[in-house]
C-alpha positions as CSV (number, residue, x, y, z in Angstrom):
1,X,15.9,41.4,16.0
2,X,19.4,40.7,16.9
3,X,18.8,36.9,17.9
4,X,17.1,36.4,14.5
5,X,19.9,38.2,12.8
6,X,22.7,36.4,14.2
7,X,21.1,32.8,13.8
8,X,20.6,33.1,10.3
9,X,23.8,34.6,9.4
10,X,25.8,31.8,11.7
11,X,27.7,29.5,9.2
12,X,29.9,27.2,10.6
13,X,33.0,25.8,8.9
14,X,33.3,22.7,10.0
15,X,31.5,20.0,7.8
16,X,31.4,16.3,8.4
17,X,31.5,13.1,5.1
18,X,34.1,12.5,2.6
19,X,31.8,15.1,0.0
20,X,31.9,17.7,2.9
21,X,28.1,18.3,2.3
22,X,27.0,17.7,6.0
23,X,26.8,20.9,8.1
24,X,28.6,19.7,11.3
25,X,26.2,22.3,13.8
26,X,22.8,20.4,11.7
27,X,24.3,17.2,12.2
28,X,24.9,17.1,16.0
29,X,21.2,18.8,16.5
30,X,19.5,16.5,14.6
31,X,21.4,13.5,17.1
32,X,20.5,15.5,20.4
33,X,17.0,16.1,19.2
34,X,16.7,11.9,18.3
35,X,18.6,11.4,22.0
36,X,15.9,13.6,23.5
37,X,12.9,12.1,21.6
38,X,14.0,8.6,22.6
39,X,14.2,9.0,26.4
40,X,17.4,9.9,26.5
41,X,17.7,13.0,28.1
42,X,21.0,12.7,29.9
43,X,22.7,11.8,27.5
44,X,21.0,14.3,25.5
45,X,21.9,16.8,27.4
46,X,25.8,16.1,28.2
47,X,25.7,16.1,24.1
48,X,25.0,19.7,23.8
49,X,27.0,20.6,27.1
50,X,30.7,19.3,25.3
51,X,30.0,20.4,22.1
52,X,28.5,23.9,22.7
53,X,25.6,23.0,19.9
54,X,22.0,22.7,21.3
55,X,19.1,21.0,19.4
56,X,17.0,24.4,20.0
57,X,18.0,27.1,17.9
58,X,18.9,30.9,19.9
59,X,15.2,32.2,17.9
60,X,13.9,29.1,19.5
61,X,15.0,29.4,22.9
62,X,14.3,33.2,22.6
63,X,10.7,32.7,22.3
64,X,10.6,29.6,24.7
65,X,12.0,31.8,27.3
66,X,9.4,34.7,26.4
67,X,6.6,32.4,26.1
68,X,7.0,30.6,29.1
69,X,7.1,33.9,31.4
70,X,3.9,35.3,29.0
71,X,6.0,38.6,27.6
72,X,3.5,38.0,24.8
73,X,4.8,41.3,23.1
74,X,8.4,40.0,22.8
75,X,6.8,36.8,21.2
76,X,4.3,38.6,18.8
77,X,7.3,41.4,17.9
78,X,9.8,38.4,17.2
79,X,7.1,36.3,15.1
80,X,6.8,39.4,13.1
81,X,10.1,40.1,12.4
82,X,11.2,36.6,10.9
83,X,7.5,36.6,9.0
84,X,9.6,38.1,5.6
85,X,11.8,35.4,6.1
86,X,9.2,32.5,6.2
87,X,6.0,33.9,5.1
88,X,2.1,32.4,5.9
89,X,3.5,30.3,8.5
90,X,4.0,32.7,11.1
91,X,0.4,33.8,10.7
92,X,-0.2,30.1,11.7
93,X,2.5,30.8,14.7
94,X,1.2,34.3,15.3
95,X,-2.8,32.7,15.8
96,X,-1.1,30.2,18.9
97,X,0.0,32.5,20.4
98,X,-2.6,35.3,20.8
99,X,-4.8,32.5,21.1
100,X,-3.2,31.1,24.4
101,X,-2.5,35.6,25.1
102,X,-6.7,35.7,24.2
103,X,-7.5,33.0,26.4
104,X,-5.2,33.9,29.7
105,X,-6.5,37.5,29.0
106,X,-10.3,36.3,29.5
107,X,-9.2,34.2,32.7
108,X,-7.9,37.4,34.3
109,X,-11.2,39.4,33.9
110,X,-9.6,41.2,31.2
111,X,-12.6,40.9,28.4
112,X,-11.9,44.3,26.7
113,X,-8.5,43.1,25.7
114,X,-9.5,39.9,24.6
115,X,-11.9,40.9,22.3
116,X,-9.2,43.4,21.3
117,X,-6.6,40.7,20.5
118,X,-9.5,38.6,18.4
119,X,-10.7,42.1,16.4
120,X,-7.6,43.8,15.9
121,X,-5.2,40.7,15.6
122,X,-6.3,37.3,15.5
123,X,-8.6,38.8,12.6
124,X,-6.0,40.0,10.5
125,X,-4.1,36.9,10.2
126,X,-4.4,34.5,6.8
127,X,-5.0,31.7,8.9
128,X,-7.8,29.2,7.7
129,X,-11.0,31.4,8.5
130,X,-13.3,28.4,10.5
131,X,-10.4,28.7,12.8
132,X,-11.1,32.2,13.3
133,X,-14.6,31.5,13.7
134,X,-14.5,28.7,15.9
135,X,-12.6,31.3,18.6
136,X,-14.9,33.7,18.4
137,X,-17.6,31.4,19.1
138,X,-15.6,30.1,22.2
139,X,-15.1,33.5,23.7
140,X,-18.2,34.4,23.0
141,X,-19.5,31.4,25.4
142,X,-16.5,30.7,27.3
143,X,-16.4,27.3,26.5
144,X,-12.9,27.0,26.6
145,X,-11.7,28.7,29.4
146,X,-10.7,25.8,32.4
147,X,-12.6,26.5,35.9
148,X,-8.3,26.1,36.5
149,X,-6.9,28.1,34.3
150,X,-5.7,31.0,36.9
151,X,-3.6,28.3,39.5
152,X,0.1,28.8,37.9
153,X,0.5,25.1,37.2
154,X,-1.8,24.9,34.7
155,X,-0.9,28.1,33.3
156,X,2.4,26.4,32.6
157,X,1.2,23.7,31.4
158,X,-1.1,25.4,28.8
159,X,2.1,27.6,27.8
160,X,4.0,24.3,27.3
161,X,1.7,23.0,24.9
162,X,1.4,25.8,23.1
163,X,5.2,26.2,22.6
164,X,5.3,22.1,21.3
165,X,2.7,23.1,19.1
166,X,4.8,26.0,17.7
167,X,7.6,23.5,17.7
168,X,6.0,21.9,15.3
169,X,5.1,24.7,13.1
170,X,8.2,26.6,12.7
171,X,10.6,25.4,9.6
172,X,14.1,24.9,9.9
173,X,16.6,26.1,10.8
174,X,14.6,28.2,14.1
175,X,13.1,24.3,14.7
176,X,14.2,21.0,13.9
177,X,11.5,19.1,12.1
178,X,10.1,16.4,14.6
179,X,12.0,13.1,14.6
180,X,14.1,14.2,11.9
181,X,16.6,11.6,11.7
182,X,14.5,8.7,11.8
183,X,13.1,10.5,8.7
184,X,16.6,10.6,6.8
185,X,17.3,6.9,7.8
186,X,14.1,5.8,6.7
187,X,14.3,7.8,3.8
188,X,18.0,6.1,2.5
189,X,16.5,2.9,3.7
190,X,13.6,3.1,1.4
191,X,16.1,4.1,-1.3
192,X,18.1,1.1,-1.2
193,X,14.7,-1.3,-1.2
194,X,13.6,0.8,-4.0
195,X,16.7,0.2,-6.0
196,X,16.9,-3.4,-5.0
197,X,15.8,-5.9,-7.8
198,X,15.5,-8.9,-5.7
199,X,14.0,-7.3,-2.2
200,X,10.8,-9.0,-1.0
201,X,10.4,-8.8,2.5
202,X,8.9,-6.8,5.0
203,X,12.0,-7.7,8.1
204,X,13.8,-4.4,9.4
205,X,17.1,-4.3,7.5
206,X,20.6,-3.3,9.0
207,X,21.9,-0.4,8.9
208,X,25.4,-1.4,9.1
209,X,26.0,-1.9,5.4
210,X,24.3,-0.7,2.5
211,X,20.7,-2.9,1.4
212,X,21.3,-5.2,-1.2
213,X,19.7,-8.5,-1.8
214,X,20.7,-11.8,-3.7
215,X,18.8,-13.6,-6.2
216,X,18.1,-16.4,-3.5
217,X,15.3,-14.1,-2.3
218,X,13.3,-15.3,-5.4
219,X,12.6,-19.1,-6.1
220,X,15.1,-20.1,-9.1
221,X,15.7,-24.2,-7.8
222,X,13.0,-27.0,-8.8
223,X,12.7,-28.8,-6.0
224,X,9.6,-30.9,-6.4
225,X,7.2,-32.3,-9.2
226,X,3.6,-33.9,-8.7
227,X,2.3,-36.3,-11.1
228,X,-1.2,-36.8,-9.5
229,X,-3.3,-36.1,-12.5
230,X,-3.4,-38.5,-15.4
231,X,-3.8,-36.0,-18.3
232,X,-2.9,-32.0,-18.6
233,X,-3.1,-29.7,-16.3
234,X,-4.6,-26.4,-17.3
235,X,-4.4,-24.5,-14.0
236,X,-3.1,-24.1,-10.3
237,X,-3.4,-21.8,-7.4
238,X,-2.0,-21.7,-3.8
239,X,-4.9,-20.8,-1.4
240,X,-4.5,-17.3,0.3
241,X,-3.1,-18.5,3.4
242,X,-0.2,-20.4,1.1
243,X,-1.1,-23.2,2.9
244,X,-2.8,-25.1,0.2
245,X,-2.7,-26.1,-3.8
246,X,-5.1,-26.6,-6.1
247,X,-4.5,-28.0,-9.7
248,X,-7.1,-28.4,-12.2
249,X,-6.6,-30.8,-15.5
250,X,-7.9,-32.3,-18.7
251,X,-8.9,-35.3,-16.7
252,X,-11.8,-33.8,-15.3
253,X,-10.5,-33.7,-11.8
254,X,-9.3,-31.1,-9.6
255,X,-6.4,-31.8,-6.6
256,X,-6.1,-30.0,-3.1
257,X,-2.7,-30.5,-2.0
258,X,-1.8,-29.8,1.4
259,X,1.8,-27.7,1.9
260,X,4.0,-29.0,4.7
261,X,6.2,-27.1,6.7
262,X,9.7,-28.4,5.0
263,X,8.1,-27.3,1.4
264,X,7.1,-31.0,0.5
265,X,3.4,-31.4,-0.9
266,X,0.8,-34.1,-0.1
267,X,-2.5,-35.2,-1.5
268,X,-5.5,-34.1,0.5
269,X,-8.3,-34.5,-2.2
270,X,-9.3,-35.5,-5.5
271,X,-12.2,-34.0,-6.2
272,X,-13.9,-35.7,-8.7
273,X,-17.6,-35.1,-10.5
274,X,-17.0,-33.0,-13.6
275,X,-17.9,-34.6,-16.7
276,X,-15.5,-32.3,-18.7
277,X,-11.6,-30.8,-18.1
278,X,-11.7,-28.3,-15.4
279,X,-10.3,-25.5,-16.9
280,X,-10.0,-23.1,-13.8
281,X,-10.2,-23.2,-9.7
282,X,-10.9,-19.9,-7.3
283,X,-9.7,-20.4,-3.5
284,X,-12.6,-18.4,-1.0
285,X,-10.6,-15.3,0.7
286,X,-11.2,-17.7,4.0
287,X,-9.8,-21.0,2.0
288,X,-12.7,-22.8,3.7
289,X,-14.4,-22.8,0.2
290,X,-13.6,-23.8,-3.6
291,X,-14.6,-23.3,-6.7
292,X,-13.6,-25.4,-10.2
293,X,-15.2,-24.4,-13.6
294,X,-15.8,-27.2,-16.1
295,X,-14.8,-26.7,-19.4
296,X,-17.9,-25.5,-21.0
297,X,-19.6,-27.5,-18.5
298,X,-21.2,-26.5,-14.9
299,X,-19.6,-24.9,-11.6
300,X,-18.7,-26.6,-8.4
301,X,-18.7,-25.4,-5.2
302,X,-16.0,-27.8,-2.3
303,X,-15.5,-27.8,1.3
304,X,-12.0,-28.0,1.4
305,X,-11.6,-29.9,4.3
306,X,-14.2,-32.7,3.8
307,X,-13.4,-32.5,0.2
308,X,-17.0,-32.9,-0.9
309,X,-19.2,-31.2,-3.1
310,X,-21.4,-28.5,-1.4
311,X,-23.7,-26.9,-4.6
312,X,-23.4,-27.4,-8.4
313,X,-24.4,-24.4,-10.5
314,X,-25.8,-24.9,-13.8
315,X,-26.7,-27.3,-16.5
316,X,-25.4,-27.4,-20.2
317,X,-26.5,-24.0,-21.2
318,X,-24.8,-22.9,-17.9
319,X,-21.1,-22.1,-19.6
320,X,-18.8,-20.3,-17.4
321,X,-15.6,-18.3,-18.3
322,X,-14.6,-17.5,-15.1
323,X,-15.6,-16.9,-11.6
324,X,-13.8,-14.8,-8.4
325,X,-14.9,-14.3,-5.2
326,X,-16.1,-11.3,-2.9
327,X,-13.8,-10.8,0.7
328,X,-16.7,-12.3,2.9
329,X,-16.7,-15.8,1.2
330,X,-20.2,-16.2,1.1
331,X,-20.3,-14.3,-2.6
332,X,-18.5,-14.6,-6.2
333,X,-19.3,-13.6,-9.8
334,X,-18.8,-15.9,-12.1
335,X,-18.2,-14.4,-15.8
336,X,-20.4,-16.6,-18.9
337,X,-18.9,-17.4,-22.2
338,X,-22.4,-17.0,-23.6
339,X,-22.8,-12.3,-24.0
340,X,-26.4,-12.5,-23.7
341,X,-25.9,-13.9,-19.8
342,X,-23.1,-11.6,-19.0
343,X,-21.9,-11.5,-15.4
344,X,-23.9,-12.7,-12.3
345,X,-23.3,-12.6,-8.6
346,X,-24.2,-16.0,-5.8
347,X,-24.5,-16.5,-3.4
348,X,-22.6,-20.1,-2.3
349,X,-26.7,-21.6,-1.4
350,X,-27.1,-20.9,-5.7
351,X,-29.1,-17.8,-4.9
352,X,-28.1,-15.3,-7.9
353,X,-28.1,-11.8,-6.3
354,X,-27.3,-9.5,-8.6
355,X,-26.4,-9.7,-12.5
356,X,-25.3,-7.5,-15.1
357,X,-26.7,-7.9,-18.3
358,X,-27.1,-6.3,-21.7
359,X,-27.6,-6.4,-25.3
360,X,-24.2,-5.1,-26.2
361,X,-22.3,-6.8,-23.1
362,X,-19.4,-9.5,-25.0
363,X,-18.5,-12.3,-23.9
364,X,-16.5,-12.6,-21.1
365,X,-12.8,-13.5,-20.7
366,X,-11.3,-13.4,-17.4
367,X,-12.6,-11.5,-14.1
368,X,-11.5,-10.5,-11.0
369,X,-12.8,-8.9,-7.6
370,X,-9.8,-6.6,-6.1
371,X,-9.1,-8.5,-2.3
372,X,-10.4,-5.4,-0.3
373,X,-14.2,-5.8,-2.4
374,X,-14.6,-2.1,-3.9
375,X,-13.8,-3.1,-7.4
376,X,-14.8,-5.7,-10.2
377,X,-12.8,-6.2,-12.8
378,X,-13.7,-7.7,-16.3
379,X,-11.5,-8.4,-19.4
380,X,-14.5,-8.9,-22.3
381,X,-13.5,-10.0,-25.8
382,X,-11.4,-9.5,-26.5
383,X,-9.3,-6.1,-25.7
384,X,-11.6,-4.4,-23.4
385,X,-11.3,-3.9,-19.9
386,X,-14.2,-2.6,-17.8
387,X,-13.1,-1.7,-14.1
388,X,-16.4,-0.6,-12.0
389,X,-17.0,0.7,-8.5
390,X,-19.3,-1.8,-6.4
391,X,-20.7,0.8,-3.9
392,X,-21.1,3.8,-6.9
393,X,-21.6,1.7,-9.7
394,X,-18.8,4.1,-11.5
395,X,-17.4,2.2,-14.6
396,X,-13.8,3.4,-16.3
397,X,-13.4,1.5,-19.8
398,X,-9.5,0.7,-20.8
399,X,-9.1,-0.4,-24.2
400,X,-6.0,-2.4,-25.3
401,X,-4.6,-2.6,-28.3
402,X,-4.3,-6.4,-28.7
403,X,-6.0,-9.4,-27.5
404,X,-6.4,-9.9,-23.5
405,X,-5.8,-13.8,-22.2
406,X,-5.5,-13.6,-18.7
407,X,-5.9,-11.2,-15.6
408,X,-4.6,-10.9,-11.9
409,X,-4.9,-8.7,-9.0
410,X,-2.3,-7.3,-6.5
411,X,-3.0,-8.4,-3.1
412,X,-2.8,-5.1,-1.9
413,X,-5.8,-4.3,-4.1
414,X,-3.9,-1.2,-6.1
415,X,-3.0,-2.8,-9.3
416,X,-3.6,-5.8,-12.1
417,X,-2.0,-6.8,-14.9
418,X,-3.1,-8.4,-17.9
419,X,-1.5,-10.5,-21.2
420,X,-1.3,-9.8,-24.2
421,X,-0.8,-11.6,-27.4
422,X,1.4,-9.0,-28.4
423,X,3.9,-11.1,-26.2
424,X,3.8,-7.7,-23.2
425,X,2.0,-7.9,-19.7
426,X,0.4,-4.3,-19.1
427,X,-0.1,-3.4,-15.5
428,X,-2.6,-0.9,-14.7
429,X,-3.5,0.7,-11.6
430,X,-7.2,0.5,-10.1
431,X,-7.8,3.8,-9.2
432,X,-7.4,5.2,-12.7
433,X,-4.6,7.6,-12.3
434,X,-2.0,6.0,-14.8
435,X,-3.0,7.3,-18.1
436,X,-0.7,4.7,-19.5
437,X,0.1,1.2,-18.4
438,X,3.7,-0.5,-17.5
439,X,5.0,-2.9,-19.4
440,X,6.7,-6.1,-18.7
441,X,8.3,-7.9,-21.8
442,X,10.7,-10.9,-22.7
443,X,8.4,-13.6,-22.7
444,X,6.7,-15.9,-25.8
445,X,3.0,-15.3,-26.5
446,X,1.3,-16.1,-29.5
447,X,-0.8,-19.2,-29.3
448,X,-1.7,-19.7,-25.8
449,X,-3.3,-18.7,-22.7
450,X,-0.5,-17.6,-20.7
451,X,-1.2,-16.6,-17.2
452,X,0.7,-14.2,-14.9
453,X,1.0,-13.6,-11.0
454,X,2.0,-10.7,-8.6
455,X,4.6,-12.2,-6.1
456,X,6.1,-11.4,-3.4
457,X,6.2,-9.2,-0.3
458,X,3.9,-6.1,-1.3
459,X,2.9,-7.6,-4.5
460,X,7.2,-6.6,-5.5
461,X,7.4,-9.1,-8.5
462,X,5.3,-10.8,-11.5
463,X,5.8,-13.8,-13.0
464,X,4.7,-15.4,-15.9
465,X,4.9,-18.6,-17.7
466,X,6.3,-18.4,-22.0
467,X,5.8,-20.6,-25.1
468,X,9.2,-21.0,-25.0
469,X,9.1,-23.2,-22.0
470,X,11.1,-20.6,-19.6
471,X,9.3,-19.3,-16.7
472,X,10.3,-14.9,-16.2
473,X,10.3,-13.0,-13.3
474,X,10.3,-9.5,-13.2
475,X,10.8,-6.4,-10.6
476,X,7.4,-4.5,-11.0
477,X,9.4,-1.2,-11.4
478,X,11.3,-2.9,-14.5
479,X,10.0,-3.7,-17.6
480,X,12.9,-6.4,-18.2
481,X,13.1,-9.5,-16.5
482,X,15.1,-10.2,-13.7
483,X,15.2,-13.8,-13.8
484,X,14.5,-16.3,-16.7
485,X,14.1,-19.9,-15.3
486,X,15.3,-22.5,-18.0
487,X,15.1,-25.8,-18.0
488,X,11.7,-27.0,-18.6
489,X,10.4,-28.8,-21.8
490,X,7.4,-27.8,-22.4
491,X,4.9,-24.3,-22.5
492,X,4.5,-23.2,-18.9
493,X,0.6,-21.7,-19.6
494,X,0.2,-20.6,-15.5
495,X,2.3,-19.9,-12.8
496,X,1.2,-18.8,-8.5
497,X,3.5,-17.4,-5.8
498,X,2.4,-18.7,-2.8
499,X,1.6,-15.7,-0.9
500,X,2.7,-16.4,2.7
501,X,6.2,-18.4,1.3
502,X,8.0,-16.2,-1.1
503,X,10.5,-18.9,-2.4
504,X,7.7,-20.5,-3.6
505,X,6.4,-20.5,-6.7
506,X,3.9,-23.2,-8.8
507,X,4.0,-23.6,-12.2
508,X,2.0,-25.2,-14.6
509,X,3.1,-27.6,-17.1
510,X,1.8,-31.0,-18.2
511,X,3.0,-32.2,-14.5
512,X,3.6,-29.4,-11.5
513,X,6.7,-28.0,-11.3
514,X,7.4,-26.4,-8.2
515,X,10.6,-23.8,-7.4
């Protein structure tokens, strides 16, 4: 067909950007097309009357103008002559229209040519075959032929639809893909996040110069220290809602500071009762709730705003490794240093609701609950990993090569990482596709318990404290840090990013350093 002909063989010259790689004709249909999409019709419109070029290609308008005045043979001749050129998807094309041909046909009166069209054509097309079915059916019983389909108006309007619909179908260059340069925008815009070290935020960035962010979107300045304990501290988190600290230390108490809104930090609580170092704290999803582990000693459950101890778990035979919580807040597992107990699930009343058990079941190490619930997460002794399904019960097993320390989750509930004593952090995904980790390395590991973070808008950056008293930071597409923070004097064993303030980041040395 000469239309088809002629469009595909139409090369224009002219090319636009200093590597002349931008067809001028695609350029200026892709801007009328965005004009039209955005209201714009006007302007649109005056677009394609001063420079000749129309958002619609001549195939496009040819079967528009066919469709619309229902010369269904033009439209089913022209759909076949292009089908060489672009294969199966002009069967798809082909099926709209002698569908909306089918369906006009049966509102006439004209049921021997409908069935026609559905046996002879509609039949013959490699579309998906339910499809195929599902029309049949509705001729059969009529279902889908409006009481209104004969008044002219609605005729129209059922043409219309069926030509946006083809719109949609047809590949470039007879249509232009819908909303295409929002597409290519977005697209260079993800490209310069993706290739920026430092990006962490979710704001829209300019398009006015090309995406590049400084290393003052990470913390790198110390800017406070609290000296509220009287002996080590062995481990800190912000609550979820960043609006809270808790430190835990060798002096058997456990602090909840509250975070103002210039950055300072205040005392809220000392919660005291522990008869031994409290060697880790878990924040409820709801930050209502909090837990702190004695060191080889029982489990405490704290209102955080009273500050007062709701339920004590345990006695002396009652040692706990580790605990995390479920999304509702009413539920955690807690993770026993003794194999023969395992893993159990409470409830916060000290009802245990679930366990997992067995002879061959190690001790346990470090555990974690992914933030969306569907997955619990156990490092056992001391390179195993065990990552199982709460609603199917489906367990994958990842065995490291060297000893695990530590474990975290992404907020986003896609990924964890874990330490090594082989001085690496691994990061894993949860779903089990990766059939190798990532690895982050730079730091000092050999004697410690070093523990790591995600940070960051999207979970974008981990950090870890080093034996070397440095604090790294990396990019969670590279495996070398991009920051190394000097300047402390001890080993920094834990660091936290405070989730809703990404310049702030906690870390753990015998006083709290904060950056």
């Amino acid at each position: 067909m000469g239309v088809h002909q002629n469009f595909l063989m139409e090369n224009s010259s002219e090319v636009l950007g200093s590597k002349g790689l931008i067809k001028k004709n695609d350029f200026l249909r892709i801007i009328v097309q965005c004009l039209y999409s955005l209201g714009y019709n006007k302007t649109a419109s005056c677009l394609e009357s001063e420079s000749g070029v129309s958002y619609k290609s001549p195939e496009f308008q040819f079967l528009e103008s066919h469709l619309l005045n229902g010369n269904w043979d033009n439209c089913i001749t022209f759909l076949n002559s292009i089908r060489d050129t672009f294969g199966e998807t002009m069967d798809s094309a082909l099926f709209l229209v002698l569908k909306q041909y089918l369906f006009e046909c049966l509102s006439r009166g004209e049921d021997a040519l409908a069935l026609d069209i559905l046996k002879k054509r509609i039949s013959a097309l490699k579309v998906d075959r339910s499809k195929v079915h599902s029309l049949a059916i509705n001729v059969v019983l009529l279902n889908d032929v409006e009481s209104g389909v004969r008044d002219g108006n609605v005729v129209h309007d059922l043409r219309r639809k069926c030509l946006t619909d083809l719109e949609k179908l047809l590949p470039p260059p007879i249509s232009v893909p819908e909303r295409r340069l929002e597409h290519l925008v977005e697209t260079t815009v993800t490209a310069w996040v993706d290739s920026c070290l430092y990006h962490g935020s979710s704001n829209p960035i300019s398009l006015y110069e090309d995406h590049k962010c400084g290393r003052d979107q990470i913390p790198t300045v110390t800017t406070q220290i609290l000296a509220g304990h009287r002996n080590e501290v062995w481990f800190v988190q912000f609550s979820n809602n960043g609006e809270y600290l808790a430190s835990s230390s060798n002096d058997c108490t456990a602090i909840i500071w509250k975070v103002l809104e210039d950055g300072e930090f205040t005392m809220k609580h000392i919660l005291c009762g522990h008869m031994c170092a409290i060697s880790l704290v878990a924040w409820s999803p709801d930050d209502t709730k909090l837990l702190t582990i004695g060191n080889t000693e029982v489990l405490k459950l704290w209102d955080v705003e009273t500050g007062t101890c709701k339920h004590t778990f345990g006695n002396p035979d009652f040692v706990v490794s580790s605990c995390a919580w479920f999304p509702n807040s009413n539920h955690f597992v807690c993770g026993y240093s003794d194999p023969e107990k395992g893993i159990c699930m409470w409830d916060c009343d000290g009802n245990e609701i679930k366990a997992w058990r067995g002879m061959g079941m190690p001790k346990v190490v470090d555990i974690a609950v992914t933030p969306d619930g569907e997955y619990l997460i156990s490092v056992f002794m001391d390179k195993e990993i065990r990552i199982l399904h709460m609603e199917t019960n489906a367990e994958r097993v990842i065995s490291e090569e060297h000893s695990i320390t530590s474990l975290s989750v992404s907020g986003d509930s896609k990924f964890f990482i874990v330490n090594l004593n082989s001085q690496e952090i691994h990061m894993w995904d949860v779903a089990g596709k990766w059939d190798k980790p990532l690895s982050f390395m730079g730091h000092k590991q050999c004697k410690y318990v070093i523990r790591s973070c995600f940070g960051g808008f999207n979970s974008t950056f981990i950090a870890s404290g080093s034996e070397n008293a440095q604090v790294y930071i990396w990019n969670s597409r590279n495996s070398r840090p991009i920051e190394v923070l000097s300047g402390h004097s001890l080993t920094v064993n834990c660091v936290s990013w405070n989730p809703e303030r990404p310049h702030m980041l906690a870390l753990l040395l015998p006083l709290l350093r904060f950056c």
